[in-house]
C-alpha positions as CSV (number, residue, x, y, z in Angstrom):
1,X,7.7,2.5,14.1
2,X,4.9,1.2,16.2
3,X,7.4,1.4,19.7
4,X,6.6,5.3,18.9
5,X,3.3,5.0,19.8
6,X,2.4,6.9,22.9
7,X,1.3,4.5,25.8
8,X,-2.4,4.7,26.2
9,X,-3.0,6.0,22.3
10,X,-5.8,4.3,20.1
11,X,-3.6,2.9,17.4
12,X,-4.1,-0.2,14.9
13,X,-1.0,-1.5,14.5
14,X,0.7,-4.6,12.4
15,X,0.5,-2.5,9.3
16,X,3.0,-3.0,5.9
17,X,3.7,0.1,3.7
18,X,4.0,-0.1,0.3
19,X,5.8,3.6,-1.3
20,X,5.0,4.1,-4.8
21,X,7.3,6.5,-5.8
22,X,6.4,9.8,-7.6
23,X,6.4,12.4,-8.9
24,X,3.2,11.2,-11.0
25,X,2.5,13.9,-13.8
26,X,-0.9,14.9,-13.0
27,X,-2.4,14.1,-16.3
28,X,-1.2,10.6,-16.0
29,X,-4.9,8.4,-14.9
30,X,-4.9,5.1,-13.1
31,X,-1.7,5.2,-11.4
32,X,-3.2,3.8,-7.8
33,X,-6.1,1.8,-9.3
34,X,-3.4,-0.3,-11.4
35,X,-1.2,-0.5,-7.8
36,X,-4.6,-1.6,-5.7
37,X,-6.5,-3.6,-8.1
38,X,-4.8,-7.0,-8.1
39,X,-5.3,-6.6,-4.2
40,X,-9.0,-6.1,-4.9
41,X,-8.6,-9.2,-6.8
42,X,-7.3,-11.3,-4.0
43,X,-9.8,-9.2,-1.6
44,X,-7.0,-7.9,0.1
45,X,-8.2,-4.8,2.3
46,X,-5.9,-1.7,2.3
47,X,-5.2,2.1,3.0
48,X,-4.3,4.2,0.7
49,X,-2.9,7.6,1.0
50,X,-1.8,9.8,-1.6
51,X,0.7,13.2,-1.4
52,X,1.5,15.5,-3.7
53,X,4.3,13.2,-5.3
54,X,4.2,10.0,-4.1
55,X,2.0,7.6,-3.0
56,X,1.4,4.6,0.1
57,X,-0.6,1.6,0.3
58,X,-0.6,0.2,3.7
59,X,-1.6,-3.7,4.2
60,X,-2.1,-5.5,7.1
61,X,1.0,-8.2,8.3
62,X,-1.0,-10.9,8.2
63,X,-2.0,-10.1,3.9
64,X,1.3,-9.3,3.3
65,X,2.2,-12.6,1.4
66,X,-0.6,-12.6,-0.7
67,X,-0.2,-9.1,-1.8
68,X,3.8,-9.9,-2.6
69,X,1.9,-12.3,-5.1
70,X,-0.9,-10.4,-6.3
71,X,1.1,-7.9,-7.2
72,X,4.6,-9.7,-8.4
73,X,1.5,-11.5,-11.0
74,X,0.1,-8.2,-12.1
75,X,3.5,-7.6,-13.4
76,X,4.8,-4.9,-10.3
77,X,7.9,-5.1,-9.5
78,X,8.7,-5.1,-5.4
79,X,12.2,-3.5,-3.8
């Protein structure tokens, strides 16, 4: 998606996007933490944004391999 970017715009590109898919009852805690804490572990740095019923975790290209790892050994499973 980064061609889309307008010529001239102030963009950080090289970014990978995990989905997490939803809905997420509201009442149900933890959800993100337990998705972004094994990258904490590895002091992976990411962005998170959350919608009403699904969630993203965006991690740079270049900590994309140790994130597949982090999170395959906290037990996630990738698609």
């Amino acid at each position: 998606m980064e061609e889309h970017v307008a010529e001239g715009a102030k963009a950080e590109t090289g970014w990978v996007c995990f989905k997490l898919h939803g809905p997420f009852p509201f009442n149900q805690t933890g959800v993100l933490a337990g998705f972004i804490n094994p990258l904490a572990e590895y002091r992976i740095p990411i962005f998170a944004i959350s919608t009403f019923d699904t969630d993203y975790v965006l991690v740079k290209e270049e900590f994309l391999g140790m994130a597949m790892q982090a999170l395959a050994a906290a037990g996630h499973e990738l698609q």
